[in-house]
N, C-alpha and C positions, 0 to 999 in steps of 0.2 A: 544852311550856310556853314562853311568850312571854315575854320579858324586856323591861326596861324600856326598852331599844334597839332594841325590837324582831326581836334574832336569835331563832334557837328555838338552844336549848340545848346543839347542837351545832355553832354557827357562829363563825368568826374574825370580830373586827372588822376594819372595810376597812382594807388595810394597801396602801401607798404606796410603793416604794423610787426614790430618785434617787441616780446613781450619779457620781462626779465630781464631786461636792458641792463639795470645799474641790481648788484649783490643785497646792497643794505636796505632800497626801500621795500615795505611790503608790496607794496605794489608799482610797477613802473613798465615805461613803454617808451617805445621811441617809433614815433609816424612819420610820414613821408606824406604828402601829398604833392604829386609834381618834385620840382626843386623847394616846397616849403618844409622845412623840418624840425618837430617840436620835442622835445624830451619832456613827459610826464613823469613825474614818484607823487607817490600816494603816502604819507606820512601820519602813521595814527599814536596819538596823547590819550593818556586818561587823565585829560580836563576837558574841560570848558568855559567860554569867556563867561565872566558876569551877565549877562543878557541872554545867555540861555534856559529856558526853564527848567525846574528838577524832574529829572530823569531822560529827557532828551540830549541828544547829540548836536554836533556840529560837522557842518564840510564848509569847507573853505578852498580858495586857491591863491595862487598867488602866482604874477606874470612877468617876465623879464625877458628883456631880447637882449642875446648877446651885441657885443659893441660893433664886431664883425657880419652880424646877421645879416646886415644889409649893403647896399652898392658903396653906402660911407660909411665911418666910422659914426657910430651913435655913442652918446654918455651913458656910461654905467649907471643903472638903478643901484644908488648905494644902500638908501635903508627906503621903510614906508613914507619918510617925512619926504625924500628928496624923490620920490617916486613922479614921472611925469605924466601928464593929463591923462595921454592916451593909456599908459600902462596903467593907471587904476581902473579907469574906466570898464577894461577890458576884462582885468583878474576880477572884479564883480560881477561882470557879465558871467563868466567861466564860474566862479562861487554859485549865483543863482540858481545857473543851468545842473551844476552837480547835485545840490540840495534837494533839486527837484524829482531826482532819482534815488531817493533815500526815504524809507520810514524811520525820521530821528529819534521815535520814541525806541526802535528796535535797535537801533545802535548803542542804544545807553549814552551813560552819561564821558563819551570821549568827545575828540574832534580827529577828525580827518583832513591834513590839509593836504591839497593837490597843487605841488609847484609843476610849471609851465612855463619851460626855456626855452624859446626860439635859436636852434642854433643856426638857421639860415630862412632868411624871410622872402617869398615868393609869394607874394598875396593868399588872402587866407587864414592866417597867422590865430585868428581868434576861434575861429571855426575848428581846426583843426585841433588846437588844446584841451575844448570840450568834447570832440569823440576821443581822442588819445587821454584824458584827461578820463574820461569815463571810464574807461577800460581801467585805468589804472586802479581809481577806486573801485571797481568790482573784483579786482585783486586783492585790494588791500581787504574788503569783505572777505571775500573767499577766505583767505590767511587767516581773521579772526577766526572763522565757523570752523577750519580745520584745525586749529589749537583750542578749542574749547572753548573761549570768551565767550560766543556766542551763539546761542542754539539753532540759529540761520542767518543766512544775508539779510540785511535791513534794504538790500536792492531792488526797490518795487516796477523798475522800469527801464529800460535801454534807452538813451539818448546819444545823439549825436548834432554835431553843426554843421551848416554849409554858407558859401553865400552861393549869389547871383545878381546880375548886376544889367544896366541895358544898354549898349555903344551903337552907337548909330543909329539908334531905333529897334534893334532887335536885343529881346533878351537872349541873357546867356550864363549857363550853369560855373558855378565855381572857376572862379575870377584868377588867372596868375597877374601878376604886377602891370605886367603889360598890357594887360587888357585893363584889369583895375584905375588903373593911373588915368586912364580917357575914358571912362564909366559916365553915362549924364546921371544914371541913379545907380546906389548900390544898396544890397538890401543881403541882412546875416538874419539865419533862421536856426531855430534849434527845436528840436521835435522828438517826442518820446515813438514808441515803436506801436503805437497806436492811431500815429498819425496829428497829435495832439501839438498846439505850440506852445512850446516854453518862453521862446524869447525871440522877438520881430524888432528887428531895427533899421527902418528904413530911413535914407535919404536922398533928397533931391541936390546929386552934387554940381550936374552942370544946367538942369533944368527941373521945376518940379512936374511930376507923375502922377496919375490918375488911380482909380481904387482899380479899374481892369486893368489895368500895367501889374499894380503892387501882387493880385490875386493871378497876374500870370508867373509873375517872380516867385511867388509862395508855393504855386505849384510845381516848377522846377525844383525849388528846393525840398522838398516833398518827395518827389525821385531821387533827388541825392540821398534824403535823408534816409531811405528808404535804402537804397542799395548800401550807407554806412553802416547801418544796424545790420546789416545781411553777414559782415565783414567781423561785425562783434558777436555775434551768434556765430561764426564760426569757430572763434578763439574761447569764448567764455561757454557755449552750448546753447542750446535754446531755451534752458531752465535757469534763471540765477540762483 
């Protein structure tokens, strides 16, 4: 089946990473996927919140879409307190997914946070944070280990996100808005370079779905996830 972009039904839109995007943070990127485009910085402290234990680290992120990002004007995320449903929801999602590529005890006792700016939203939007979002804190590692903080990367694993979604009855890889928006299910996966899942979110948005539906959506994003990492091995190497 041929989509409107022309992928067939199992294809990523063309995705872009530039690394070094922004001077100041240690680590920083700016992705493309399609017309969605996220800017990642990698921001490392030597603290951590009270709820971390002694001697481990933290990663964190945090999610804002510009006001313009999308076909309207959206309200500025002004602080955490006024932050909206979906945007917490999401820089959680993005925190989880990062963490899960981290030995915190190897990190020490800092944090790392991963901010995650939408500056134009084309469906995606979450997905795309957490591999641009990756990269960036594998940078921000790099940088320690290359200024001597730290004797190695704390980075035990490559992650990336994708969705997929099913319109009309047929699944379909990595969702732009237009297709998103008339989705009856849409389902965001995140998966380490092992093949392993981080994070499965699926819903039944205009019908509910069956476990052979969800288990064919998982598998497309398994290919996605699968040719992301290919992309981040190429910028970062095959070794972190």
């Amino acid at each position: 089946m041929t989509r409107a972009d022309g992928r067939k039904y199992n294809e990523l839109r063309p995705v872009e990473i530039t690394t070094g995007f922004i001077k100041f943070a240690e680590g920083s990127v700016l992705i493309r996927c399609g017309d969605t485009v996220v800017l990642c910085n990698a921001s490392v402290e030597e603290r951590v919140p009270p709820h971390v234990a002694p001697g481990c680290g933290w990663v964190t992120a945090e999610y804002s879409m510009l006001p313009r990002a999308n076909r309207q004007r959206s309200r500025r995320d002004i602080d955490k307190l006024k932050l909206s449903g979906r945007s917490a929801e999401i820089q959680r999602l993005i925190g989880r997914s990062l963490r899960a590529a981290v030995d915190r005890r190897l990190l020490g006792e800092r944090t790392i946070t991963v901010d995650c700016d939408v500056l134009q939203g084309d469906g995606g939007t979450r997905t795309a944070s957490v591999t641009g979002g990756f990269i960036a804190l594998a940078l921000a590692c790099r940088k320690l280990v290359e200024e001597g903080v730290l004797p190695r990367t704390p980075v035990k694993h490559f992650v990336a996100g994708i969705s997929a979604g099913i319109i009309d009855d047929a699944p379909m890889l990595d969702l732009p808005y237009s297709e998103d928006s008339r989705a009856m299910v849409d389902l965001n996966c995140v998966m380490n370079e092992l093949g392993e899942i981080i994070e499965l979110q699926g819903t039944g948005e205009g019908r509910a779905f069956t476990a052979a539906e969800q288990q064919e959506l998982v598998e497309l994003c398994a290919k996605g996830c699968r040719e992301l990492i290919r992309k981040e091995k190429d910028i970062l190497g095959e070794v972190l």
